[in-house]
C-alpha positions in Angstrom: 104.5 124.1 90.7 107.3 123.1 88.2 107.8 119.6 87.5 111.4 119.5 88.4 110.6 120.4 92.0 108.3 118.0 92.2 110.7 115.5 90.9 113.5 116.7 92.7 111.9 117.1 96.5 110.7 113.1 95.6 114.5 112.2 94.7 115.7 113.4 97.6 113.4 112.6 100.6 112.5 109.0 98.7 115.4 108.2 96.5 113.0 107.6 93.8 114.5 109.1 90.1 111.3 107.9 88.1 108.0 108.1 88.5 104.8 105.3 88.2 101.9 105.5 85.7 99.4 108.0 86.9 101.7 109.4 90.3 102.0 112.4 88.7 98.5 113.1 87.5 97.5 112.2 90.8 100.1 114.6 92.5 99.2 117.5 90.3 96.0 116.9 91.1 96.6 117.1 94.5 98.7 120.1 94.5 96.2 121.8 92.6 93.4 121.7 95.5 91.3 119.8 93.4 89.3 117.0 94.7 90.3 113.4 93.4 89.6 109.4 93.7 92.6 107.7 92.8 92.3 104.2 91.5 95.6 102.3 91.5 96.7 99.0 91.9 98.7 97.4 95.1 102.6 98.6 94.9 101.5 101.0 92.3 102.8 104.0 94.5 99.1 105.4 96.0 101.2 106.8 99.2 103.5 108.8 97.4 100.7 110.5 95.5 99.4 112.5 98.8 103.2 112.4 100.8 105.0 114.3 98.4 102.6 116.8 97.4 102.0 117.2 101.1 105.3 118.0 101.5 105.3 120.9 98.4 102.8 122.4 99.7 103.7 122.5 103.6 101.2 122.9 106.6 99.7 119.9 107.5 97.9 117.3 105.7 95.3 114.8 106.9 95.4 111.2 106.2 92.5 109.1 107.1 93.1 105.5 107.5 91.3 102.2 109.2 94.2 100.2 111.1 96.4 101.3 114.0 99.0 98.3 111.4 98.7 100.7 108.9 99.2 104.3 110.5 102.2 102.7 112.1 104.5 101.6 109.2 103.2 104.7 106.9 104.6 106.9 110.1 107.8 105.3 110.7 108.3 105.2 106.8 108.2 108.9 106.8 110.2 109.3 110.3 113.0 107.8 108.8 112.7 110.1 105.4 113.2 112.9 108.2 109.5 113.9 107.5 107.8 115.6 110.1 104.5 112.8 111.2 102.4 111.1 113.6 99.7 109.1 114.4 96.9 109.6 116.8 95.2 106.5 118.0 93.5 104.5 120.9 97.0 102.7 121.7 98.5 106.1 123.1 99.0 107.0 126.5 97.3 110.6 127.6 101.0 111.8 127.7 101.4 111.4 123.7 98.8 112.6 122.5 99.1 115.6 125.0 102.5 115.7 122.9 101.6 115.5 119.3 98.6 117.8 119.8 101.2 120.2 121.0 103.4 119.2 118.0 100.3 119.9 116.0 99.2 123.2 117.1 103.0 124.8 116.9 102.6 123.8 113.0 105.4 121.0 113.3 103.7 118.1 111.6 103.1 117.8 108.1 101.9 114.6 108.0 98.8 113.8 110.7 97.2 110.1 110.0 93.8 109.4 112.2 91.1 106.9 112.4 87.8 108.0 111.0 86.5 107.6 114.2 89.3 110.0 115.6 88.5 112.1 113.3 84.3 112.3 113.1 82.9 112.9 116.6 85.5 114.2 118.5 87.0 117.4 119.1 89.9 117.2 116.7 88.2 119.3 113.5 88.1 122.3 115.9 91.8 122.0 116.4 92.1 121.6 112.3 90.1 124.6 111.6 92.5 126.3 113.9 95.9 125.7 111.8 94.1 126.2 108.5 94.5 122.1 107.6 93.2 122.4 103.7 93.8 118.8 102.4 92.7 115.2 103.2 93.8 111.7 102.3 91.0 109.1 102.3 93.2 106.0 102.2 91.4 102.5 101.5 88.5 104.7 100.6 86.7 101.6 99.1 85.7 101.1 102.7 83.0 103.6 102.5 81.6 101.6 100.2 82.0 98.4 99.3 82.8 97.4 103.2 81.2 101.1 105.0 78.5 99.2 106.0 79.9 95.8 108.0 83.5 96.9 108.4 83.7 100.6 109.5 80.6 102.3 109.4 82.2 105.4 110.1 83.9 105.6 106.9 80.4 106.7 106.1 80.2 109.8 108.6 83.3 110.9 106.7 81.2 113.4 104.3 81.3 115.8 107.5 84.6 116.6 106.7 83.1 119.1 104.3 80.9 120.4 107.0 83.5 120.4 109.5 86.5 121.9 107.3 84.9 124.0 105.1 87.2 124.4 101.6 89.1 122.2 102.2 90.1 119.1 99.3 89.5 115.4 99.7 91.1 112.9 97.6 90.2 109.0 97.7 92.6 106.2 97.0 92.3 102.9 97.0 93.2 99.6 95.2 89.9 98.3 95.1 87.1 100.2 93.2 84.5 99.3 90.5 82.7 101.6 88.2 79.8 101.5 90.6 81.6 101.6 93.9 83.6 104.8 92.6 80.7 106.2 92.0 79.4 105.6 95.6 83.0 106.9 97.1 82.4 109.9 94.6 78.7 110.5 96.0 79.8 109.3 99.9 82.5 112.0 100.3 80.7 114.7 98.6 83.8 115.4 96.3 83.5 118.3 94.4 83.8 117.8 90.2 87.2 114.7 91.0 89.2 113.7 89.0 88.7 110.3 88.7 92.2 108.5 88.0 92.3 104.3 87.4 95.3 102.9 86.5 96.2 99.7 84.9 95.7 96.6 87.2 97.5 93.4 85.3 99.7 92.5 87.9 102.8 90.2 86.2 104.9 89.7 89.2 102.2 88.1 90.9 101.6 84.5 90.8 98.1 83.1 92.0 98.0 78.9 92.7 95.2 77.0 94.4 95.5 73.7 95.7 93.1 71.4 97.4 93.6 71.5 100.9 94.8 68.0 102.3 97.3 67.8 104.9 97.7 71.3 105.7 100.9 71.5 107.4 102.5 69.5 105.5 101.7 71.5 102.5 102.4 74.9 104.2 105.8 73.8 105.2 106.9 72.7 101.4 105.2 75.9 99.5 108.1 77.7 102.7 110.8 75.1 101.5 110.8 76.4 98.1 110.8 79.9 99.6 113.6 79.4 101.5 115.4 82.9 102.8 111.9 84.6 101.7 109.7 86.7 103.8 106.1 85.3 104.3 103.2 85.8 105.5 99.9 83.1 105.7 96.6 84.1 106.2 94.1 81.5 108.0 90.4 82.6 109.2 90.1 82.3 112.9 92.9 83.1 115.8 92.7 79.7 116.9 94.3 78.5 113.5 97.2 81.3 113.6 97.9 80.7 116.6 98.0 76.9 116.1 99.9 77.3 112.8 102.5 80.3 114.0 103.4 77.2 117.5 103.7 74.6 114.7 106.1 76.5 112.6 108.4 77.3 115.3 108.7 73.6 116.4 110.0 73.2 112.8 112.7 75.7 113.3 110.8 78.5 111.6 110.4 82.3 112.9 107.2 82.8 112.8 104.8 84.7 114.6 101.3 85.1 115.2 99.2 88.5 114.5 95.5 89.1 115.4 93.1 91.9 117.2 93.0 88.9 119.9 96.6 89.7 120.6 97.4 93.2 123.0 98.6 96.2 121.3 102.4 95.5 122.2 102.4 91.8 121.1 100.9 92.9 117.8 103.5 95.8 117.4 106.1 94.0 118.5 105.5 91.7 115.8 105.0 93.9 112.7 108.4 95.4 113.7 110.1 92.2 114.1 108.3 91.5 110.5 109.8 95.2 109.4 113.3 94.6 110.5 113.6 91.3 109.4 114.0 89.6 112.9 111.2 86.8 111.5 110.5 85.1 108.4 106.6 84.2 108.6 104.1 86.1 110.1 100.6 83.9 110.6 97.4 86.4 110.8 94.2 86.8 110.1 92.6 89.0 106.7 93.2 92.2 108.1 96.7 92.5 108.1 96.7 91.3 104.5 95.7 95.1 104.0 99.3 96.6 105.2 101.3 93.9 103.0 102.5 96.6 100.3 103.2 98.9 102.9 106.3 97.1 103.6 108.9 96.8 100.5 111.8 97.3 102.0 112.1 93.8 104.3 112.4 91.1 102.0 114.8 90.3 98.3 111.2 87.9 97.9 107.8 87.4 99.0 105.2 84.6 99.5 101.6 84.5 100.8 99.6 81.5 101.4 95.9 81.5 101.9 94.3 78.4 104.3 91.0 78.6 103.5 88.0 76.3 104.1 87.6 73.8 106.5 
């Protein structure tokens, strides 16, 4: 496919005139049919490298990923670029998924984003076989790895896909991968002679400080001073502290919210999109959501993220 179509279709749907180091060998890759791992840092454009291809090549294309957090904001990304997407999850009603099966069998999405465990053990491949799905997107593909065995074991089942899809092409990305653990996400997924692609991972427009911990509110609320107008968000380790912090914030006049799996499905949703449209400034939660935090570049002129750790 010529380079200037590739270019163009990303111009137009994303706005993007240039591309990052290693998108386009990734892409090519991708449109090729070949099976890849890409290795790229956080904000180095990994998303891109499977959306736009996916949309060169039409039909649909499969993206695997672990949080409901991070379906959502990839999916309302693309809703907004006018692309054709969904989600299928636990959250959903009998109704919608009853909808956006139907959406899937009539060859209207081009973008499908499950759970492995949507994906492995249910009836779902059947329904991929049927409209001829030929591509996958292993996204945080580390998991089957470095965490397959604690976090989501059945990132591990996920070498059925070959089994269950027969010819169709799996590429891996992730942030997080050494030599070793690529190799296990290589051997794990069964890939097929990848092209392995790691980019460069000095990160300049971070900034890493680490205080002792003394008088912990106290020093949350000056490190939010001097990020005055700047969207944040604070990890701590248990829902008892987020949820104590995120109360303490707001008595200080601060929009802040909490955000944990101890929280329902709409109390969590409706505060990722109040985090997405700007409607808060600090969102409290636990490790996990810190997975989703580059999925969301649009919200904020600046960004700050504290760490509460210890005791």
């Amino acid at each position: 496919m010529a380079e200037d179509q590739l270019l163009e279709t990303i111009a137009r749907v994303w706005g993007f005139r240039s591309l990052r180091p290693l998108q386009r060998e990734a892409m090519e890759t991708f449109l090729q049919g070949r099976d890849s791992l890409v290795v790229l840092p956080t904000g180095g454009g990994k998303s891109l490298c499977y959306q736009a291809p996916a949309l060169l090549r039409g039909g649909t294309t499969v993206v695997v990923s672990p949080l409901i957090a991070l379906m959502k904001d990839q999916v309302d990304s693309l809703r907004a670029c006018g692309i054709a997407a969904c989600q299928l999850d636990s959250t959903q009603s009998p109704a919608q998924r009853k909808n956006y099966l139907a959406e899937l069998m009539q060859g209207r999405i081009q973008l499908l984003y499950v759970s492995p465990e949507k994906l492995i053990g249910t009836d779902l491949p059947r329904l991929l076989r049927q409209i001829g799905v030929q591509r996958f997107a292993i996204d945080e593909a580390h998991c089957i790895s470095h965490w397959g065995h604690d976090f989501r074991p059945e990132y591990r089942q996920l070498s059925q896909i070959r089994e269950l899809i027969p010819g169709a092409s799996v590429h891996a990305f992730t942030a997080t991968a050494t030599e070793k653990v690529r190799q296990d996400i290589c051997k794990q997924l069964g890939l097929i002679d990848p092209e392995v692609i790691v980019g460069y991972f000095d990160r300049p427009n971070l900034t890493y400080r680490v205080w002792p911990r003394q008088q912990m509110e106290r020093q949350v609320l000056e490190v939010l001073e001097r990020h005055r107008d700047e969207a944040g968000i604070i990890y701590a380790m248990t829902r008892k502290q987020v949820d104590e912090l995120a109360s303490k914030l707001r008595s200080h006049g601060i929009r802040a919210v909490a955000y944990h799996a101890g929280l329902s499905q709409a109390e969590r949703q409706a505060a990722q999109e109040a985090f997405a449209k700007e409607q808060i400034d600090v969102v409290v939660a636990t490790i996990a959501f810190g997975m989703g935090i580059d999925r969301r570049p649009r919200w904020a002129t600046g960004r700050v993220c504290v760490a509460l750790l210890g005791r």
